[in-house]
TILOSE-667716 format. One record per residue: residue number from 0; residue in one letter; z, x, y of N, C-alpha, C in turn. Coordinates in steps of 0.02 Angstrom, whole numbers, plus 50000, padded with zeros to 5 digits. Example, Ala and Ser with C-alpha at 12.3 -4.5 7.8 and 13.67 -1.06 7.14 Angstrom:
REM residues 2
{0 a {50390 50660 49716} {50390 50615 49775} {50390 50660 49835}}
{1 s {50354 50642 49888} {50357 50684 49947} {50394 50645 50002}}
***
This chain:
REM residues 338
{0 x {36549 47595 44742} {36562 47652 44699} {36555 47717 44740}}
{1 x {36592 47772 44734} {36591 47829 44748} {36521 47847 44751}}
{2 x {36492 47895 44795} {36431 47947 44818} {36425 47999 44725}}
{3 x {36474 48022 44735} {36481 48054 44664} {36467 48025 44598}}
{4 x {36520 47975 44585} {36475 47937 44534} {36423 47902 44533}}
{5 x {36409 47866 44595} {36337 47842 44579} {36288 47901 44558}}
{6 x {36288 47951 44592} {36251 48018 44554} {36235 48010 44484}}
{7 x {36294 48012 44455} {36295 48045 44368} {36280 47969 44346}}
{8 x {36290 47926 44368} {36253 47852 44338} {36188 47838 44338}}
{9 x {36152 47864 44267} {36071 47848 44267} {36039 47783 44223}}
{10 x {35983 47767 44224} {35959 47722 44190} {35963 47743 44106}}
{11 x {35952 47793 44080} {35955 47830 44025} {36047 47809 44007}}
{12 x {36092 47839 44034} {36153 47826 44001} {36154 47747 44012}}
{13 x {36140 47690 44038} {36136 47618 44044} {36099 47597 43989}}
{14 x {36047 47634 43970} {36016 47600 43885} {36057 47631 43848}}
{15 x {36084 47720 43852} {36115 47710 43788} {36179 47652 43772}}
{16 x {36190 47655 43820} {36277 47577 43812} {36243 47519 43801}}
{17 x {36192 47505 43824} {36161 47439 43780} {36156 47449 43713}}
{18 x {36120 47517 43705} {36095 47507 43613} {36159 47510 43588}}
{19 x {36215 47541 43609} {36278 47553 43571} {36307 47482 43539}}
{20 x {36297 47433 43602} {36308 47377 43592} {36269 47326 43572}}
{21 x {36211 47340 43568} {36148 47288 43525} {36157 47246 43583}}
{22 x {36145 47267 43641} {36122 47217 43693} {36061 47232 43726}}
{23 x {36011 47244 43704} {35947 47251 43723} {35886 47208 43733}}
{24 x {35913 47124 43731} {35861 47070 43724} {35841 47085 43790}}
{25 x {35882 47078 43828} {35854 47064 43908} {35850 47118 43968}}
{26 x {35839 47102 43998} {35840 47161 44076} {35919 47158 44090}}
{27 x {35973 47188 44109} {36023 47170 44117} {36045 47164 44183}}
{28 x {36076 47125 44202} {36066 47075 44285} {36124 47136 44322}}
{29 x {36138 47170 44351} {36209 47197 44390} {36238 47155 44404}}
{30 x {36301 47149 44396} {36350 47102 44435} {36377 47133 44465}}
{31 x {36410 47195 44469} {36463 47225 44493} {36454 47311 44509}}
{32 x {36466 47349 44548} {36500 47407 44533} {36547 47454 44598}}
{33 x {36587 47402 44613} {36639 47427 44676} {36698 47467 44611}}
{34 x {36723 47477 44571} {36758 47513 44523} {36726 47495 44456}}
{35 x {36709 47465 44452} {36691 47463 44373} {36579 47457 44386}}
{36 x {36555 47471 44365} {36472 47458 44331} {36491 47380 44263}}
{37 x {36462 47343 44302} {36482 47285 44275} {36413 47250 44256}}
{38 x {36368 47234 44189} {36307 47181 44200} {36319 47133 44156}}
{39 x {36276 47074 44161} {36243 47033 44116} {36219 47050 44053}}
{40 x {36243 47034 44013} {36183 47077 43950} {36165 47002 43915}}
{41 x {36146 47024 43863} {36127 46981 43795} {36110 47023 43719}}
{42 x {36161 46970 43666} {36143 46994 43606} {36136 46928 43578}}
{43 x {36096 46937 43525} {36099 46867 43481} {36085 46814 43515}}
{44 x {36048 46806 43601} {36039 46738 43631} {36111 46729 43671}}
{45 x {36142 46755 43682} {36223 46744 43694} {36241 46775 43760}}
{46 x {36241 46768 43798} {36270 46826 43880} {36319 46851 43860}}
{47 x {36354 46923 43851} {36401 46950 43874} {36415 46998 43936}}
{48 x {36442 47038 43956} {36470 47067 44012} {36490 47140 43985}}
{49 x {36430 47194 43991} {36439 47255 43984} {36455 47285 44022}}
{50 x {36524 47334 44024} {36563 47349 44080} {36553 47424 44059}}
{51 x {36539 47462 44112} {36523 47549 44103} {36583 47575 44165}}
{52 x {36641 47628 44162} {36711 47643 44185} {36675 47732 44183}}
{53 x {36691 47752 44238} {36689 47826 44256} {36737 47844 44236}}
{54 x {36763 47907 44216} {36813 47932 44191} {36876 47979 44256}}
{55 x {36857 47949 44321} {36877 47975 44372} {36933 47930 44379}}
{56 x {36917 47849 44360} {36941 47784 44371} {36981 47777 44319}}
{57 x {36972 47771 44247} {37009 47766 44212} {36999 47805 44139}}
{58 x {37053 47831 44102} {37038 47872 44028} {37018 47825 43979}}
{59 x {36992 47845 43931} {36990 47820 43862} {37034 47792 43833}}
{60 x {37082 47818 43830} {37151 47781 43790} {37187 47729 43854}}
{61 x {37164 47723 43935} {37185 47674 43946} {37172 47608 43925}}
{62 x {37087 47633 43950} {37031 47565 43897} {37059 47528 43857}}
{63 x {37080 47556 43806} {37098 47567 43743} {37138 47511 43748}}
{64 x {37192 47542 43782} {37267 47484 43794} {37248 47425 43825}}
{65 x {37208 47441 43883} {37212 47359 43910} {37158 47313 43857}}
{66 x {37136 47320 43832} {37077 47314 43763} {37141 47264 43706}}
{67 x {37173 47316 43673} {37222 47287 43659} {37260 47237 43671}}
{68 x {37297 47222 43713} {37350 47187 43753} {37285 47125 43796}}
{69 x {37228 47135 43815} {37180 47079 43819} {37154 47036 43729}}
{70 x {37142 47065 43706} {37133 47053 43639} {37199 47007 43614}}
{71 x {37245 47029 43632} {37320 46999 43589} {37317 46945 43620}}
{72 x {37315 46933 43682} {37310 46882 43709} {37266 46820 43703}}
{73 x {37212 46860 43687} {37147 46792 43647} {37180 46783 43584}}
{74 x {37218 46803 43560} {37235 46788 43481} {37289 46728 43484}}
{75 x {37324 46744 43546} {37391 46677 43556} {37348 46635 43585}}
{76 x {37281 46628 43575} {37244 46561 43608} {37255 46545 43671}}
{77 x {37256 46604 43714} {37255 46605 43784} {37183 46618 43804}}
{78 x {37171 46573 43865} {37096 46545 43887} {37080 46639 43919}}
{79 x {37050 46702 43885} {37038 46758 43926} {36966 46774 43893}}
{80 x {36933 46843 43928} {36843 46840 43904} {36891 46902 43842}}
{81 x {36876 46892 43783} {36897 46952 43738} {36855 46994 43741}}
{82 x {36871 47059 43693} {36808 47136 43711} {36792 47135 43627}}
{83 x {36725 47147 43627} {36702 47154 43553} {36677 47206 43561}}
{84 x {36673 47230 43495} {36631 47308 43471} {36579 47308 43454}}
{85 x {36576 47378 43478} {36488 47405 43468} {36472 47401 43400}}
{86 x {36420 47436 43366} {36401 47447 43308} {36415 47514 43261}}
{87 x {36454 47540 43313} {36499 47585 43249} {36580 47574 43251}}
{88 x {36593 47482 43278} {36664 47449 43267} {36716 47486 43314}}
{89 x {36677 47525 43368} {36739 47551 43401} {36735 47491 43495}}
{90 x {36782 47478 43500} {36780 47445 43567} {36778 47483 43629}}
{91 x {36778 47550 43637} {36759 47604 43682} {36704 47641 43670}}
{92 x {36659 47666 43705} {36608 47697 43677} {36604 47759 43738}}
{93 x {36622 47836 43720} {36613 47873 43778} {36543 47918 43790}}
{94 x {36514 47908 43848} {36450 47928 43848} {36457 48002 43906}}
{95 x {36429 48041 43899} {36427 48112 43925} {36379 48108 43984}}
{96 x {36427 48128 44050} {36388 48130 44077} {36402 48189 44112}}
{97 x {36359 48273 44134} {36354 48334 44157} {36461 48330 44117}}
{98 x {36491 48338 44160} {36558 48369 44124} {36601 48324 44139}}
{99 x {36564 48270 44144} {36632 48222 44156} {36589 48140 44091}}
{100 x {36641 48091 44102} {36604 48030 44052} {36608 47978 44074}}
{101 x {36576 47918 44037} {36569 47850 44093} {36577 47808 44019}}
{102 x {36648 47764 44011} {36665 47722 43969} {36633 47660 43944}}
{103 x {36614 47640 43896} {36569 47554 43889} {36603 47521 43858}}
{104 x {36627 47455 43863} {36651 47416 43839} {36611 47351 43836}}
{105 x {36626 47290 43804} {36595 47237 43807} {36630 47166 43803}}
{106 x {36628 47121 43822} {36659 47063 43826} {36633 46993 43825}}
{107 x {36665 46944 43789} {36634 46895 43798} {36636 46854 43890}}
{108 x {36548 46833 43895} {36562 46813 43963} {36596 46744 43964}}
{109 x {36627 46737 44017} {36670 46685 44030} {36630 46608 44048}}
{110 x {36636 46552 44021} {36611 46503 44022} {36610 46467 44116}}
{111 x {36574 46428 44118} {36583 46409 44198} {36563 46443 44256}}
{112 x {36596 46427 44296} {36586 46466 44366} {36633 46481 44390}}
{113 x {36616 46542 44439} {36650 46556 44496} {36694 46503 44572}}
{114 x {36755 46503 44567} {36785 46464 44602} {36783 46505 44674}}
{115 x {36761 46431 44740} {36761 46468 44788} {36824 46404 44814}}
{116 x {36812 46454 44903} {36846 46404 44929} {36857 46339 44943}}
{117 x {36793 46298 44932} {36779 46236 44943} {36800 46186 44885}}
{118 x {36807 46241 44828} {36834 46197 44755} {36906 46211 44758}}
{119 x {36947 46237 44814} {37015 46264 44800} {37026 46154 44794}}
{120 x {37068 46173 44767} {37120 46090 44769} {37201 46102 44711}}
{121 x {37225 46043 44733} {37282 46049 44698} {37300 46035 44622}}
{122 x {37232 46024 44592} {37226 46014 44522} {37228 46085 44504}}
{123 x {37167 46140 44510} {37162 46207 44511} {37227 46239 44526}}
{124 x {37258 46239 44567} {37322 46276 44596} {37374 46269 44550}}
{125 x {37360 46196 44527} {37430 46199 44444} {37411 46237 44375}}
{126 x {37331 46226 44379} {37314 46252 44310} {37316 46344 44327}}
{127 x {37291 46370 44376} {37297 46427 44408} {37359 46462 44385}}
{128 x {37401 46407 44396} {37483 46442 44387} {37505 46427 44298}}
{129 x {37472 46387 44281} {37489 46366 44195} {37460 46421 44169}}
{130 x {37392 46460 44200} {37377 46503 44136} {37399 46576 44131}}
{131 x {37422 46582 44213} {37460 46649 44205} {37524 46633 44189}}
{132 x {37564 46587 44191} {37648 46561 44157} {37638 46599 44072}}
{133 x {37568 46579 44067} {37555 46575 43979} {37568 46642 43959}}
{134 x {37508 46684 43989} {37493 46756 43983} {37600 46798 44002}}
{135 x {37607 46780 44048} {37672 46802 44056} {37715 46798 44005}}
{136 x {37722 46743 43976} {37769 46715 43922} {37724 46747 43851}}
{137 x {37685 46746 43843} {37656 46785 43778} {37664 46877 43789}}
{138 x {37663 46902 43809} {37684 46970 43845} {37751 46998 43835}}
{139 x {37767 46926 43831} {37839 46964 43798} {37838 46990 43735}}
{140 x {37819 46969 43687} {37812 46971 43617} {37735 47026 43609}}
{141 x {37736 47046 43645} {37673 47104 43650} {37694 47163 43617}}
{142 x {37652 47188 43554} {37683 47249 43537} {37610 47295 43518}}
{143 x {37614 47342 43566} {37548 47378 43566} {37552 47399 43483}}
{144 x {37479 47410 43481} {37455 47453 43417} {37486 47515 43411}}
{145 x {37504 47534 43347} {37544 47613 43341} {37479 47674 43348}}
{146 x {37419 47665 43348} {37394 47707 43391} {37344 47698 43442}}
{147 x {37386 47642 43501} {37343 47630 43567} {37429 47658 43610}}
{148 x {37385 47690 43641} {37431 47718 43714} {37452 47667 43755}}
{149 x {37522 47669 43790} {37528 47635 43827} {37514 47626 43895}}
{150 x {37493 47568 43915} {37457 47542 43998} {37510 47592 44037}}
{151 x {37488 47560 44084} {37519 47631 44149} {37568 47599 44173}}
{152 x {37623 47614 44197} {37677 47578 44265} {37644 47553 44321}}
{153 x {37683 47507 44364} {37636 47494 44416} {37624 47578 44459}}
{154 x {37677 47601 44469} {37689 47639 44513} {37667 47716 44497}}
{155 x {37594 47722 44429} {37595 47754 44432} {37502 47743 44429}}
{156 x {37499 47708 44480} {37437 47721 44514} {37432 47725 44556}}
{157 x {37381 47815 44572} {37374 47823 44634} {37353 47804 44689}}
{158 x {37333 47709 44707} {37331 47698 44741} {37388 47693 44793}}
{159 x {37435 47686 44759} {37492 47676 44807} {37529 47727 44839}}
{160 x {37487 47778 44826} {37501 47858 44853} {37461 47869 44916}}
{161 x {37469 47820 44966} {37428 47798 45020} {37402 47884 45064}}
{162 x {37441 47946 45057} {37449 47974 45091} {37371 48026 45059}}
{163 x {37368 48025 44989} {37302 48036 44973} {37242 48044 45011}}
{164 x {37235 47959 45033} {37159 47944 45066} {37183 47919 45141}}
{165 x {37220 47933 45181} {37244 47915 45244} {37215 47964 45291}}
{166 x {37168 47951 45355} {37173 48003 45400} {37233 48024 45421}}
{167 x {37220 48094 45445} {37291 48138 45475} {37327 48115 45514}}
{168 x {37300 48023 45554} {37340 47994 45598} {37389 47953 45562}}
{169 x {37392 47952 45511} {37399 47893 45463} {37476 47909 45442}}
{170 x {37521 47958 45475} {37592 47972 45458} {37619 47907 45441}}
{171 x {37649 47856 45494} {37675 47804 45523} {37654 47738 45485}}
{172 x {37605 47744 45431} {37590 47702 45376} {37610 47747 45326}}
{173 x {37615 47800 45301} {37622 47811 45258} {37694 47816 45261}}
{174 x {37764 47813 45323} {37826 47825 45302} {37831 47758 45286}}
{175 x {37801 47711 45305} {37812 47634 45308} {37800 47621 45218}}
{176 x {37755 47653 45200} {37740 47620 45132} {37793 47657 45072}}
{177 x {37805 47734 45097} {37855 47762 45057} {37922 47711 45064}}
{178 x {37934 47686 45136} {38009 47648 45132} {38007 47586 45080}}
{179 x {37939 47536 45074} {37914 47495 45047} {37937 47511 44957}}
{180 x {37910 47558 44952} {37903 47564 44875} {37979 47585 44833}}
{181 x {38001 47627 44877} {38080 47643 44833} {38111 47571 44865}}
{182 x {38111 47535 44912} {38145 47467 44895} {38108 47429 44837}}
{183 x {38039 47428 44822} {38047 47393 44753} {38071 47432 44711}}
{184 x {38064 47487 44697} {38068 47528 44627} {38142 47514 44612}}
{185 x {38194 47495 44663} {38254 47476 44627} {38276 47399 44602}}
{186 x {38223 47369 44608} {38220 47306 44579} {38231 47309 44500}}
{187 x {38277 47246 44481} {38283 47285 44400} {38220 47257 44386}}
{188 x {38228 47273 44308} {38183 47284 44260} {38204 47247 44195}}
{189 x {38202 47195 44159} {38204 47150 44121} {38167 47132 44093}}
{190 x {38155 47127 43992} {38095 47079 43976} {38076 47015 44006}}
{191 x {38133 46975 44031} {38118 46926 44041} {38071 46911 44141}}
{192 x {38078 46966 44154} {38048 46978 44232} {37994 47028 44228}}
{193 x {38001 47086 44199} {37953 47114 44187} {37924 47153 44094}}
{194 x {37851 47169 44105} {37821 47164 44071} {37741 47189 44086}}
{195 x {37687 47189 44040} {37626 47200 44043} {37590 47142 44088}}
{196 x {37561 47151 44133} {37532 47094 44181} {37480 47112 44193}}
{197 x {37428 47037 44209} {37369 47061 44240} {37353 47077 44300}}
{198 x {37366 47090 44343} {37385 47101 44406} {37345 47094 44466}}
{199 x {37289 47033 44433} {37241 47030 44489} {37219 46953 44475}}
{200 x {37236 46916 44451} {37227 46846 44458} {37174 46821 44499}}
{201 x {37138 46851 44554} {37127 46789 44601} {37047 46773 44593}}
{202 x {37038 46719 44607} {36982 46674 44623} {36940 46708 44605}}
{203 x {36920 46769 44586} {36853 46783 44580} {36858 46832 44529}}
{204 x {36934 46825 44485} {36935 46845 44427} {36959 46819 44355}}
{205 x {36901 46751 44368} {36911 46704 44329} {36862 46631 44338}}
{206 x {36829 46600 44289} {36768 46545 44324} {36816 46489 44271}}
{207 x {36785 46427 44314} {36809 46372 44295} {36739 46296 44261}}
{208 x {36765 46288 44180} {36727 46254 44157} {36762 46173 44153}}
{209 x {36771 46123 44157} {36776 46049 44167} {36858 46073 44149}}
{210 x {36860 46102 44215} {36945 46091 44228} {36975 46171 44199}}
{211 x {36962 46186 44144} {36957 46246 44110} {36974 46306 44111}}
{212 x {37029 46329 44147} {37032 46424 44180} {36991 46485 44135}}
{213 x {36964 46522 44132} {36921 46577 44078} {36948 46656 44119}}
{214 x {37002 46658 44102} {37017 46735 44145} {36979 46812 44141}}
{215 x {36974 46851 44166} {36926 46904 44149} {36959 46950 44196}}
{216 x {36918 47036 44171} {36945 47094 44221} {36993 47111 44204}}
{217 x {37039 47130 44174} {37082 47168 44164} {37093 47228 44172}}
{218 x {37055 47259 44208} {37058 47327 44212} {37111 47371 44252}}
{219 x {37136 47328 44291} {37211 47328 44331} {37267 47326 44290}}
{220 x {37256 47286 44223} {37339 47274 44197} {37370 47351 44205}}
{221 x {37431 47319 44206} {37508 47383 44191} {37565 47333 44217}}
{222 x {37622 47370 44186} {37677 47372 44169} {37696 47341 44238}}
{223 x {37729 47278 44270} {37747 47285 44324} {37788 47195 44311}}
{224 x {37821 47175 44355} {37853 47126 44389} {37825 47058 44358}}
{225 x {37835 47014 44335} {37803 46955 44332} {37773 46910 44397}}
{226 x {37830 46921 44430} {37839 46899 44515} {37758 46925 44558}}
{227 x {37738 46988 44507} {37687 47016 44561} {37619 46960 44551}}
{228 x {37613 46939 44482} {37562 46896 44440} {37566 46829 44495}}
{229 x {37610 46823 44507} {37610 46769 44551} {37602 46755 44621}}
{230 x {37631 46827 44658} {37613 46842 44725} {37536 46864 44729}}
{231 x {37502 46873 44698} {37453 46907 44687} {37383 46856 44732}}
{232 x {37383 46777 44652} {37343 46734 44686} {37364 46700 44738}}
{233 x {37418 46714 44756} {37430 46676 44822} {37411 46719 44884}}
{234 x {37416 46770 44881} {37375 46835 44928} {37331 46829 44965}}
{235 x {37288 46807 44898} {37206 46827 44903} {37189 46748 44918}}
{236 x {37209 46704 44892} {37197 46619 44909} {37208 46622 45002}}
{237 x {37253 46658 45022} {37250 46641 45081} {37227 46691 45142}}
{238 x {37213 46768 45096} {37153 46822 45133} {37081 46800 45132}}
{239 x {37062 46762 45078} {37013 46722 45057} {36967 46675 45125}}
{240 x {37007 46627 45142} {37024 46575 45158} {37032 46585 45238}}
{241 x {36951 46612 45261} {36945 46644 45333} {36939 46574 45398}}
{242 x {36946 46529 45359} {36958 46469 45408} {37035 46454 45405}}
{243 x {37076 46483 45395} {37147 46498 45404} {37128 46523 45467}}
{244 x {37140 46496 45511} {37151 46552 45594} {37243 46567 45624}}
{245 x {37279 46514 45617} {37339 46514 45642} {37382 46541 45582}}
{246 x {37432 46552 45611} {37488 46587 45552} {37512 46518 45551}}
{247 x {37501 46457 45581} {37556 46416 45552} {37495 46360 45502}}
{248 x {37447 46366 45501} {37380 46342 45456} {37402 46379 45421}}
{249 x {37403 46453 45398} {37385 46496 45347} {37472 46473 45314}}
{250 x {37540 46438 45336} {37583 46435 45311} {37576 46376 45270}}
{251 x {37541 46330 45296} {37569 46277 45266} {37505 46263 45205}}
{252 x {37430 46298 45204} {37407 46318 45150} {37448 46345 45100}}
{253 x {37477 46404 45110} {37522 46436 45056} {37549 46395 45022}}
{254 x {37608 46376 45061} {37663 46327 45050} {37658 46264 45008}}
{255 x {37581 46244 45003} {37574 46186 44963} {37524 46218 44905}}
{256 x {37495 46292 44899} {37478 46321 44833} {37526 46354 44799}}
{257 x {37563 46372 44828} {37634 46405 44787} {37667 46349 44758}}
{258 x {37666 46304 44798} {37703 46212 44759} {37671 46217 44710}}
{259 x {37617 46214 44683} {37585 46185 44630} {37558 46238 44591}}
{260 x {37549 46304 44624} {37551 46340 44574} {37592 46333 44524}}
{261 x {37666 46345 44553} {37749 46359 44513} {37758 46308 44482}}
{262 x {37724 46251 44484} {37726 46180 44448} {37704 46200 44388}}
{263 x {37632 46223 44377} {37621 46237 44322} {37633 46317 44296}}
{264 x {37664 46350 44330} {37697 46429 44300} {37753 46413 44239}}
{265 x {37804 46368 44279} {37854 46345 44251} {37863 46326 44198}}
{266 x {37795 46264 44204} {37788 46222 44130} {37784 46271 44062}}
{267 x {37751 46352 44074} {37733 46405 44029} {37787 46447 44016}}
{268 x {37812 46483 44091} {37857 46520 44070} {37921 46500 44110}}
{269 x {37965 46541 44100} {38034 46527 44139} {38061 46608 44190}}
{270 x {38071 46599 44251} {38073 46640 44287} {38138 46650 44322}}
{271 x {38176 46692 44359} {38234 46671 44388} {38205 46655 44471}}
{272 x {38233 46604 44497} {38200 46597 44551} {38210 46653 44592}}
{273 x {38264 46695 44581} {38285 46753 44623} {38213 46800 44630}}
{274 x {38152 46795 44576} {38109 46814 44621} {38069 46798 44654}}
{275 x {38077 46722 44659} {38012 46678 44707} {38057 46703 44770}}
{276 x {38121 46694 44772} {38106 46745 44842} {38087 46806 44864}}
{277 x {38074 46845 44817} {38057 46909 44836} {38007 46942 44821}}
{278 x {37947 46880 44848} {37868 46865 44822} {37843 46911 44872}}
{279 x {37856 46921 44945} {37852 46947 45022} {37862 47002 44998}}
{280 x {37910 47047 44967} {37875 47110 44945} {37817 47131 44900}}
{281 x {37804 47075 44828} {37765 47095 44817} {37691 47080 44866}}
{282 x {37667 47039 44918} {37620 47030 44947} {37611 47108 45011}}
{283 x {37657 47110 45017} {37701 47172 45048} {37632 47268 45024}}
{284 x {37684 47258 44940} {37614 47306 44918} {37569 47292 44894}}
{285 x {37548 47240 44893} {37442 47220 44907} {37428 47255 44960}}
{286 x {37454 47235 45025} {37436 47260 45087} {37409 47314 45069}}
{287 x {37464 47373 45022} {37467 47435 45029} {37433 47462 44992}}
{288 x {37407 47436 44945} {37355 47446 44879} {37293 47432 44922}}
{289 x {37297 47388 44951} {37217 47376 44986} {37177 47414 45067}}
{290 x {37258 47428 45081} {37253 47485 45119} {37215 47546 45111}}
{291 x {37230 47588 45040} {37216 47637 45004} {37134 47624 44953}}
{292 x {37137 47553 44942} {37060 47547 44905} {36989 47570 44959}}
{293 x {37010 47526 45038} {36984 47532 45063} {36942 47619 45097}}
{294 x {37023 47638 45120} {36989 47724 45115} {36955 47745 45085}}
{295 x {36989 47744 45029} {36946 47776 44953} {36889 47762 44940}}
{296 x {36877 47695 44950} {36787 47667 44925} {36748 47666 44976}}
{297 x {36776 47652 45055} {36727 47638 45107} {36742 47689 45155}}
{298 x {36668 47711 45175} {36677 47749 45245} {36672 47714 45301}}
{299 x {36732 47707 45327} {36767 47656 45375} {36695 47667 45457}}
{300 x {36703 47747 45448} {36650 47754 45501} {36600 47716 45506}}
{301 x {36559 47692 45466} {36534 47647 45464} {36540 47586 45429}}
{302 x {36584 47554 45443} {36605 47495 45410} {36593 47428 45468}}
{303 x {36573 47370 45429} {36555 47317 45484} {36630 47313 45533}}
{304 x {36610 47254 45577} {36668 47216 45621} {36709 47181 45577}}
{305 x {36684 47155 45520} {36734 47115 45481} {36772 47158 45449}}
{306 x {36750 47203 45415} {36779 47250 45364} {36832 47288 45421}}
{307 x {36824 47316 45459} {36862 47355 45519} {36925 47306 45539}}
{308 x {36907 47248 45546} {36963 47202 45563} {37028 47144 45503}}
{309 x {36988 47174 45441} {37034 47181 45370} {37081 47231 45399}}
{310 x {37037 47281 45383} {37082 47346 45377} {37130 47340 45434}}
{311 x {37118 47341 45491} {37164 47332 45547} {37235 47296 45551}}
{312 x {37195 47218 45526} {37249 47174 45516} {37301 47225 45454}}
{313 x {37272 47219 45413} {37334 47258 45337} {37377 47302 45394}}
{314 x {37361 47362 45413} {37376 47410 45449} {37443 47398 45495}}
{315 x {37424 47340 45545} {37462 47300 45571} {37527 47268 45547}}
{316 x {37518 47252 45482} {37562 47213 45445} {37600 47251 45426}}
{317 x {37566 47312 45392} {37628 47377 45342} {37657 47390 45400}}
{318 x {37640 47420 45487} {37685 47429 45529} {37732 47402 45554}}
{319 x {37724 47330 45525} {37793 47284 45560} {37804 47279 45508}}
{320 x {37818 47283 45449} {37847 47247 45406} {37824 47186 45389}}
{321 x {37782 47154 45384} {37765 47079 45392} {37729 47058 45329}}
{322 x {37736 46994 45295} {37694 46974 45246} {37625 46955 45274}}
{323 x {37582 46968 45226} {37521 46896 45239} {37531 46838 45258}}
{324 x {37587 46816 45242} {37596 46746 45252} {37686 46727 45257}}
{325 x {37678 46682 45294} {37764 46664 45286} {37772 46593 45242}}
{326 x {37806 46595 45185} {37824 46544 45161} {37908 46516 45155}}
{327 x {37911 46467 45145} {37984 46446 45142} {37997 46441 45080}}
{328 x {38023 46495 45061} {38033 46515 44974} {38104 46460 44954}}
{329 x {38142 46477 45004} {38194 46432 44985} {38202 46346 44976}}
{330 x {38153 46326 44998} {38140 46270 44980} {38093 46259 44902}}
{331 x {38054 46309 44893} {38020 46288 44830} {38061 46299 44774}}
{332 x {38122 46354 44805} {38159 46362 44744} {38216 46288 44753}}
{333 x {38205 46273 44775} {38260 46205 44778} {38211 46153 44747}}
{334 x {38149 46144 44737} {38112 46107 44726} {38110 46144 44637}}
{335 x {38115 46182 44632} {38107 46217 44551} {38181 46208 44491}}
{336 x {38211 46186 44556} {38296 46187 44511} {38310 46130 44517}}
{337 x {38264 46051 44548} {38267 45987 44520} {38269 45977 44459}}
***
């Protein structure tokens, strides 16, 4: 979290978002706060997941929407953690802090555990892809509340405004990512391709109970690509996945999670394969999104050897043009049109 907000984040505004929410049985555990203030709570004997949002990060009426459109989604009996309300029935709660505010929300916690690398297998990799097929295909039929605002475009978060948080050396990535982005932005735009997405799928935003997917985090959704929902966990499955050393290891990993992802995407929704090939751009702007998280949240000056050699690698990649990974798209799409 930002120097700044950790400031205005005190123990005092942390009880009032508990009492708001009648979660006061227990001490509340931190889980999280690289963008979001994320804990453990308890009401009624029950764990949920009290999430506190600076107002630097996101507004009220975004909340709001992804609240919504997560909610709709637990209603089509899709496996996600839903958000319940406080005790005066509102699912946002804004708390004052000096002249700015820090958002509370609450959610049911997700059953199971955390999937690491050692549980990756090819059972997971189908269901992985069945439950975002689901979420995709229910999305269509998504019709926000007549008074919740609508989620954002992809493209209109300023992460991807790399030139923001870039040192002054940083021209030569930033013409690279401007060329990047108006080639997607002319990608069409179709219900049936795009739509409201969650846009962060991976491994550690979502635990697994006897087979089970339990999705969570939404705080990313917007308006973007279906194609991206899918390039997404394949990204991070194989940025993940630091015993990948060779590019031709790290291919043929891909190559057999994208198989079985799309096995079970398919079974949910229906896609044109025309964008499983054009998955390499969306992995393309992860790079570029993670490029820009990194500035923004870490002072690189002091950042470990590992963290320095993320960043590097990304850096590397936006300058050539290059994916994370090379896959042979054209074969899976020949394998999808059996």
């Amino acid at each position: 979290m930002e120097e700044s907000v950790s400031r205005l984040f005190t123990e005092e505004l942390l009880q009032k978002a508990l009492t708001l929410f009648a979660a006061t049985e227990k001490e509340p555990k931190k889980l999280g706060d690289f963008e979001n203030y994320a804990f453990e709570v308890y009401r009624n004997g029950i764990p949920f997941v009290l999430r506190i949002t600076h107002s630097s990060h996101r507004t009220k009426d975004q909340i709001e929407s992804e609240l919504d459109w997560l909610n709709f989604l637990s209603n089509q009996k899709i496996d996600v953690c839903r958000a319940l309300p406080s005790i005066n029935e509102n699912y946002v709660e804004a708390l004052v802090s000096e002249d700015t505010f820090f958002y509370a929300c609450l959610f049911k916690k997700a059953n199971g555990k955390n999937v690491h690398i050692d549980d990756f297998n090819d059972a997971l990799f189908y269901k992985w892809g069945k439950v975002i097929g689901k979420m995709n295909h229910a999305t269509k039929n998504y019709q926000k509340s007549a008074h919740i605002a609508k989620r954002p475009e992809w493209d209109e978060d300023d992460l991807i405004l790399i030139e923001h948080y870039l040192p002054a050396d940083g021209k030569e990535v930033i013409e690279k990512g401007k060329a990047l982005l108006q080639q997607i932005q002319q990608l069409e735009k179709n219900p049936e391709s795009y739509g409201l997405i969650h846009s962060d799928v991976h491994s550690g935003n979502f635990f697994v109970e006897n087979g089970k997917i339990e999705v969570f985090d939404f705080d990313d959704c917007c308006y973007h690509w279906f194609a991206s929902d899918i390039a997404i966990p394949i990204y991070y499955a194989v940025w993940f996945n630091t015993a990948l050393e060779s590019k031709e290891e790290r291919a043929k990993f891909a190559q057999n999670f994208a198989r079985q992802f799309l096995k079970g995407y398919y079974e949910e929704n229906y896609l044109d394969p025309y964008w499983i090939k054009h998955l390499p751009l969306f992995f393309k702007l992860r790079d570029l999104t993670l490029y820009s998280v990194f500035h923004k949240k870490e002072d690189l000056s002091k950042a470990s050897e590992r963290l320095l050699k993320l960043v590097n690698d990304i850096k590397n990649r936006i300058l050539l043009d290059e994916a994370i990974v090379d896959i042979d798209f054209e074969l899976i799409v020949k394998e999808i049109k059996k």
